[in-house]
C-alpha positions as a Markdown table, in Angstrom:
| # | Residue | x | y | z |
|---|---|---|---|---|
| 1 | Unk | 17.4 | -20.1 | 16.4 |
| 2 | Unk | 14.9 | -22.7 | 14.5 |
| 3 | Unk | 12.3 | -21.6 | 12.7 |
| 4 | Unk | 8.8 | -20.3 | 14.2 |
| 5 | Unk | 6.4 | -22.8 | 14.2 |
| 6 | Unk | 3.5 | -22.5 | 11.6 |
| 7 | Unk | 0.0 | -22.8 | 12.8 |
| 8 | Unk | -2.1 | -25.8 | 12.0 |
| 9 | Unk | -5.6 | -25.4 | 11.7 |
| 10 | Unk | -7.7 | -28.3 | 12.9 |
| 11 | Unk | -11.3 | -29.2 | 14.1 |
| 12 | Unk | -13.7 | -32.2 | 14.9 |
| 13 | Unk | -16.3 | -30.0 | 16.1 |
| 14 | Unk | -20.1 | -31.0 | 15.5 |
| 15 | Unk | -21.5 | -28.7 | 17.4 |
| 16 | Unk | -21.4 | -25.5 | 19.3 |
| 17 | Unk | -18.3 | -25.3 | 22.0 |
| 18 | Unk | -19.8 | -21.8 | 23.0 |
| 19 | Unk | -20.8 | -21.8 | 26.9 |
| 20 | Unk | -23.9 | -19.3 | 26.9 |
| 21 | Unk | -23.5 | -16.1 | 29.5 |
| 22 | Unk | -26.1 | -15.0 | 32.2 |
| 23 | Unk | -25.7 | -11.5 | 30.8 |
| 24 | Unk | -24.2 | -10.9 | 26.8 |
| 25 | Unk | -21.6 | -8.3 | 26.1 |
| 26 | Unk | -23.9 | -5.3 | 24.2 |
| 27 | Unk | -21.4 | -2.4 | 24.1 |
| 28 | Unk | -18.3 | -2.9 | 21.6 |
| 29 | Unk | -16.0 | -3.0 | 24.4 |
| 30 | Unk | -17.4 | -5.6 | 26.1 |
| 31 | Unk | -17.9 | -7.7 | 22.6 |
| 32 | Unk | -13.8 | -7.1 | 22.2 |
| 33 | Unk | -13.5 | -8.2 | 25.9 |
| 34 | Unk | -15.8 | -11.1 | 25.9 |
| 35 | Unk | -14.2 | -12.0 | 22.0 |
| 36 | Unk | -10.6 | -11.6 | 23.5 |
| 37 | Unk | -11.6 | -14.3 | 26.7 |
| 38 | Unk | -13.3 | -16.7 | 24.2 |
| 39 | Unk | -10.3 | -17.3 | 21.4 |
| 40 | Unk | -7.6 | -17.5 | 24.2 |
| 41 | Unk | -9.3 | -20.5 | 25.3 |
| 42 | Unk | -10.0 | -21.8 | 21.7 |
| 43 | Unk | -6.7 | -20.9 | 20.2 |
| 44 | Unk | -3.9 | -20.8 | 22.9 |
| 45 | Unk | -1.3 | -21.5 | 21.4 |
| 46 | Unk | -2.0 | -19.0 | 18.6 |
| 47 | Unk | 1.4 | -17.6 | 16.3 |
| 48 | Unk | 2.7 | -16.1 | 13.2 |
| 49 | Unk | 2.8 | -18.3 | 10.2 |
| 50 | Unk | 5.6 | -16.5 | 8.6 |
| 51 | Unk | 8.5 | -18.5 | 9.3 |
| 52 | Unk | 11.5 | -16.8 | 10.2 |
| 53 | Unk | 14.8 | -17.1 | 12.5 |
| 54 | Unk | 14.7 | -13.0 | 13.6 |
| 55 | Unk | 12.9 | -9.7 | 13.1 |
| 56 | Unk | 14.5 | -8.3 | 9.9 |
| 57 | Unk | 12.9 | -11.9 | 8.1 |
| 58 | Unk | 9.8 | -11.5 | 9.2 |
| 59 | Unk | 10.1 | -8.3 | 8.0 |
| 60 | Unk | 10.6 | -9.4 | 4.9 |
| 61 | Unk | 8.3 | -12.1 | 4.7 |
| 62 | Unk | 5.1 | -9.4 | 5.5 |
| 63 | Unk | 6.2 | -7.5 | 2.9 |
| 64 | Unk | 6.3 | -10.6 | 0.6 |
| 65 | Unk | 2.6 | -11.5 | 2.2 |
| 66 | Unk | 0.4 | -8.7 | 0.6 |
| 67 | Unk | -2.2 | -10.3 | -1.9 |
| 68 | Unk | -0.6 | -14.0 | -0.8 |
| 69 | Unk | -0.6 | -16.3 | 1.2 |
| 70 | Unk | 1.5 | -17.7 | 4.0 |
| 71 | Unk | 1.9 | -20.9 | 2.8 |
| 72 | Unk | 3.0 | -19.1 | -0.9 |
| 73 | Unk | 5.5 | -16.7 | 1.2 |
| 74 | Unk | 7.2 | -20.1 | 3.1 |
| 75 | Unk | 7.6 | -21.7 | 0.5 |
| 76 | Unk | 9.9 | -18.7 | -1.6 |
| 77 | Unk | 11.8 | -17.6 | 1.7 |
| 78 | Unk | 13.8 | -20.2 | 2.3 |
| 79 | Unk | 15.7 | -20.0 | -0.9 |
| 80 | Unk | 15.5 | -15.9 | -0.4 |
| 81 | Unk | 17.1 | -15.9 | 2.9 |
| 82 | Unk | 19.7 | -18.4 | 2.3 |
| 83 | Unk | 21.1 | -15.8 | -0.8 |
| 84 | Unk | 20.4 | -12.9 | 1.6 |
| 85 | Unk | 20.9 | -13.2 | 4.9 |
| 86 | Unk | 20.9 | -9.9 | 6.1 |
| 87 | Unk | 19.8 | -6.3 | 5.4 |
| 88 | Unk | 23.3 | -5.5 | 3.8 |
| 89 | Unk | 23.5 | -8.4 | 1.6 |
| 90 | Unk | 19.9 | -7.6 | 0.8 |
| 91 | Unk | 20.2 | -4.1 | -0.1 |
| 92 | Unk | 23.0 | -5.0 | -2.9 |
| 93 | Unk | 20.6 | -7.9 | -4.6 |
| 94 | Unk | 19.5 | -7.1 | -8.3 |
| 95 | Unk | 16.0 | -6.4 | -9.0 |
| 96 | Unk | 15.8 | -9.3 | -11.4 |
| 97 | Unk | 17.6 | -11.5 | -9.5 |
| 98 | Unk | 15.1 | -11.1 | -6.7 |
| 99 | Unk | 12.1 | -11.0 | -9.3 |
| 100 | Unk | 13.3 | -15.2 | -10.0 |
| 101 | Unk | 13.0 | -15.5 | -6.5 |
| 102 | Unk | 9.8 | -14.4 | -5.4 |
| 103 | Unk | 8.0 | -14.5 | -9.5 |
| 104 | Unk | 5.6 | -17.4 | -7.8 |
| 105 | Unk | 4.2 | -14.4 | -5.7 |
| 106 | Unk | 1.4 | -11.6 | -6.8 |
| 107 | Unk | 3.0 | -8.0 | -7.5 |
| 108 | Unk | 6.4 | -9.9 | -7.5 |
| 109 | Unk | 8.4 | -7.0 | -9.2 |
| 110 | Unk | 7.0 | -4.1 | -7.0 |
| 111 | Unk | 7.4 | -6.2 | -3.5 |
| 112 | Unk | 11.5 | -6.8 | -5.2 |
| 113 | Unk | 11.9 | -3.0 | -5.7 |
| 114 | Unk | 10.3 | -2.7 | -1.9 |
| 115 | Unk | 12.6 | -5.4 | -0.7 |
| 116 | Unk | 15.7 | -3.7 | -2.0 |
| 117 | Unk | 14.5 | -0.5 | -0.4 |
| 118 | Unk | 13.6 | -1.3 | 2.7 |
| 119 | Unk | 16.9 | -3.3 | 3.2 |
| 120 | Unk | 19.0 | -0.3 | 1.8 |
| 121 | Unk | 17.2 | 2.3 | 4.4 |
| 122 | Unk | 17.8 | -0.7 | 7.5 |
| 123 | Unk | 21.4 | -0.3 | 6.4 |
| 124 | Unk | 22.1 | 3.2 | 5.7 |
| 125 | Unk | 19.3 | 4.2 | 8.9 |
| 126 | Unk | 19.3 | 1.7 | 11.5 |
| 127 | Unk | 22.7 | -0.3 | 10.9 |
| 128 | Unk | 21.0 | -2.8 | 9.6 |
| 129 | Unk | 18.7 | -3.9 | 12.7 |
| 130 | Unk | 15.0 | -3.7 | 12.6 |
| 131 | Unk | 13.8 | -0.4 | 14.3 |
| 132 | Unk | 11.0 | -1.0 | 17.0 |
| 133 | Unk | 9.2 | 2.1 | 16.8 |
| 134 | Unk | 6.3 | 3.0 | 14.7 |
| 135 | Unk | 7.8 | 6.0 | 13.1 |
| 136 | Unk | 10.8 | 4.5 | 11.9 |
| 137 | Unk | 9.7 | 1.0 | 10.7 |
| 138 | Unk | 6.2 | 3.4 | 8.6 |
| 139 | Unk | 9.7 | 5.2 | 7.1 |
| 140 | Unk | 10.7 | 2.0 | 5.4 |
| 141 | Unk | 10.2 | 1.6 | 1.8 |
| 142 | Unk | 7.1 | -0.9 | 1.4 |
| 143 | Unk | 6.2 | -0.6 | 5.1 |
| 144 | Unk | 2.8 | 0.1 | 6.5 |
| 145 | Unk | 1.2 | 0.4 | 9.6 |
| 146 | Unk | 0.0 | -3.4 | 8.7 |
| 147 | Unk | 3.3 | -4.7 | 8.0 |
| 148 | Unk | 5.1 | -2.5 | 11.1 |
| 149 | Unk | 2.3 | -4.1 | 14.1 |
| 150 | Unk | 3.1 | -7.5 | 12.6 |
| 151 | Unk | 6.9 | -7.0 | 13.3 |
| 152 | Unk | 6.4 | -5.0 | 16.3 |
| 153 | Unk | 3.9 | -7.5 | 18.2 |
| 154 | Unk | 5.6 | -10.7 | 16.7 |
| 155 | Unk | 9.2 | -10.1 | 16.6 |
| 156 | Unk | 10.0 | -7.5 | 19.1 |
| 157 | Unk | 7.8 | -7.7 | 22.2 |
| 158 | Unk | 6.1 | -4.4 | 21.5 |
| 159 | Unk | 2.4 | -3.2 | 21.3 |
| 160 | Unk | 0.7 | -3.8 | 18.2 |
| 161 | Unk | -2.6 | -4.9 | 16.3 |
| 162 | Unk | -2.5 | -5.5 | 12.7 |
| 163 | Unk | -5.7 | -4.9 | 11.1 |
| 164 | Unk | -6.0 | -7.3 | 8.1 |
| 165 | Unk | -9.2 | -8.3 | 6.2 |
| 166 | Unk | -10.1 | -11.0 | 8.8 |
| 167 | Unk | -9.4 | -8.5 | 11.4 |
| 168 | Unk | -11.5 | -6.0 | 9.8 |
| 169 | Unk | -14.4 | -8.6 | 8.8 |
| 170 | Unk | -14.7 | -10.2 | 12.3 |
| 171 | Unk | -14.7 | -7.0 | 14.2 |
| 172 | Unk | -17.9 | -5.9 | 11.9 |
| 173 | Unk | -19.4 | -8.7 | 12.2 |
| 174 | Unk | -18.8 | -8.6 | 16.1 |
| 175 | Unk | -20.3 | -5.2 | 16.5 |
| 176 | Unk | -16.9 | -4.0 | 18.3 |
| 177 | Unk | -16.3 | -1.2 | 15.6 |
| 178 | Unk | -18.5 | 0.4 | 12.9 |
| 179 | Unk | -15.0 | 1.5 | 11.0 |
| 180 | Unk | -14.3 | 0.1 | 7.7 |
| 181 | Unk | -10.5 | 2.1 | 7.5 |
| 182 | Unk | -7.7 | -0.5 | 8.6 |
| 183 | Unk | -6.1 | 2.4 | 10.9 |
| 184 | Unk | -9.6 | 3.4 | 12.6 |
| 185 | Unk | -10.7 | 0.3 | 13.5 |
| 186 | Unk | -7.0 | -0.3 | 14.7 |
| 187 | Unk | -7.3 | 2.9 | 17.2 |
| 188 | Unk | -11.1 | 1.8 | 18.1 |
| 189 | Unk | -9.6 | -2.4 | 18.8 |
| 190 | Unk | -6.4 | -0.7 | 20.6 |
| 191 | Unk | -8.9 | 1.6 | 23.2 |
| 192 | Unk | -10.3 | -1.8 | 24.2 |
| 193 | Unk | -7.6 | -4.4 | 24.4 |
| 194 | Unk | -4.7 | -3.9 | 26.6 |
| 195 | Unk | -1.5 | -3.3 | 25.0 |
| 196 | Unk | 0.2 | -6.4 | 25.9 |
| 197 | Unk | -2.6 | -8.4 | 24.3 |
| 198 | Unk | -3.1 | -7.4 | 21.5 |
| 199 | Unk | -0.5 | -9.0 | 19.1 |
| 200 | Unk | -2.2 | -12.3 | 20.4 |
| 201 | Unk | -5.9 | -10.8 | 20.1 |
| 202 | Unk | -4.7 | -10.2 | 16.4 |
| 203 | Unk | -3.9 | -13.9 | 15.3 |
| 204 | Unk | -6.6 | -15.0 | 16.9 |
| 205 | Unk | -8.9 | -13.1 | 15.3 |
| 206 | Unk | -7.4 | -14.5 | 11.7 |
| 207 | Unk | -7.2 | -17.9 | 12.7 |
| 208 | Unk | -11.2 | -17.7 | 13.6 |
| 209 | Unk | -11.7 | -15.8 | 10.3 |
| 210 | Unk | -9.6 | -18.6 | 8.6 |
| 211 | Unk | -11.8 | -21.4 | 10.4 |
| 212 | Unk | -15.1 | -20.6 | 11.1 |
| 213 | Unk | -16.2 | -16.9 | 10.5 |
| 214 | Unk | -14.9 | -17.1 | 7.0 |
| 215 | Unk | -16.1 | -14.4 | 4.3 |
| 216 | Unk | -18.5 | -16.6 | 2.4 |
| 217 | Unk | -21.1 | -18.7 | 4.6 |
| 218 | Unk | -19.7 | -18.1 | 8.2 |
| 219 | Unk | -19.7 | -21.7 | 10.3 |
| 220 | Unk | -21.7 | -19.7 | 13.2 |
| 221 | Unk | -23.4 | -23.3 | 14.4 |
| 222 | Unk | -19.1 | -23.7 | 14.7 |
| 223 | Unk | -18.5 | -20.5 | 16.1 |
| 224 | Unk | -17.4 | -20.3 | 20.1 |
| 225 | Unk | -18.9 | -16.6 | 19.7 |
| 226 | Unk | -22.4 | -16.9 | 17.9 |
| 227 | Unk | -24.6 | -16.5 | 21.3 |
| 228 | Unk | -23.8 | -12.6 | 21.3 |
| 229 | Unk | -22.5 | -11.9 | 17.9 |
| 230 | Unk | -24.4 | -9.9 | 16.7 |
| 231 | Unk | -24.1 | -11.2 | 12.7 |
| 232 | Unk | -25.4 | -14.7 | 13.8 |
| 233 | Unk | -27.2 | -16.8 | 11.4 |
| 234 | Unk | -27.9 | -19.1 | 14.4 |
């Protein structure tokens, strides 16, 4: 199986795209609705940029991602995944072997220790495939709720939302939730958007946070959402 691809990000926008309703979204729900409607048509074709062949890399690649980057995680897989394959071969790597590997990425000798882990409990638990439900993949070493939608949505077919920052920022700033806990506003986004969208409601939520409704100075004269946003500067 090739690789998935990895997103590009690109835009020769000079001016709204938005198309104004007769009546705006006010409740949350209808915000998330009316949200979920608008990226679908501005990001279709919206995936992971983890690149991976199967579920237990991409499992391995999210764990890799906290406080980095995709780009820094694709570019330290590769070489990772050719020396360990598979969750067996994985679980038998040394620490500091592993440390050289991954040392370009933040917390590089925690997410090794994690890595080792979470390939030794696939093996000894789940013969070495990537469990699907939540229960077992949260019992992983270096696995949270984050991490296990990721897997879930991307890799398996199965219901999930992870809540990153952009996730958490843009839902705020939309008015859909009031939370600031990842696994509230998680339960509040899942009430509102059907199970099998979510995953793709997700990514499209952090490619708009990456593109226009970034942290610092939000592009809302950009934004396909800024005539009921709440947050608007415009």
């Amino acid at each position: 199986m090739s690789p998935a691809p990895i997103c590009r990000l690109t835009s020769t926008r000079t001016r709204p795209r938005y198309r104004p309703v007769l009546v705006r979204p006010r409740s949350p729900k209808g915000r998330a609705v009316e949200t979920a409607r608008r990226l679908a048509e501005e990001y279709p074709d919206a995936a992971c940029a983890l690149v991976h062949r199967n579920p237990f890399e991409l499992l391995a690649a999210t764990i890799l991602s906290a406080q980095a980057n995709d780009e820094q995680v694709n570019k330290v897989t590769p070489a990772l995944f050719a020396r360990f394959p598979a969750a067996a071969d994985l679980a038998g790597a040394s620490t500091a072997e592993l440390e050289d590997l991954i040392k370009t990425l933040g917390l590089f000798r925690s997410k090794a220790r994690s890595l080792v882990g979470m390939a030794a409990a696939l093996t000894d638990r789940h013969g070495g495939e990537v469990p699907s439900s939540m229960e077992d993949l949260t019992a992983l070493p270096g696995v949270g709720r984050k991490t296990a939608n990721v897997v879930r949505s991307v890799a398996l077919g199965e219901p999930g939302l992870p809540v990153d920052t952009h996730v958490t920022r843009l839902s705020r700033r939309l008015g859909m939730t009031e939370q600031t806990d990842p696994v509230k506003i998680e339960h509040e986004l899942n009430a509102m958007i059907p199970p099998t969208d979510r995953g793709a409601f997700s990514l499209r939520l952090i490619l708009h946070g990456r593109q226009t409704c970034i942290a610092r100075r939000p592009r809302c004269p950009d934004c396909v959402l800024c005539d009921f946003c709440p947050s608007s500067l415009v």
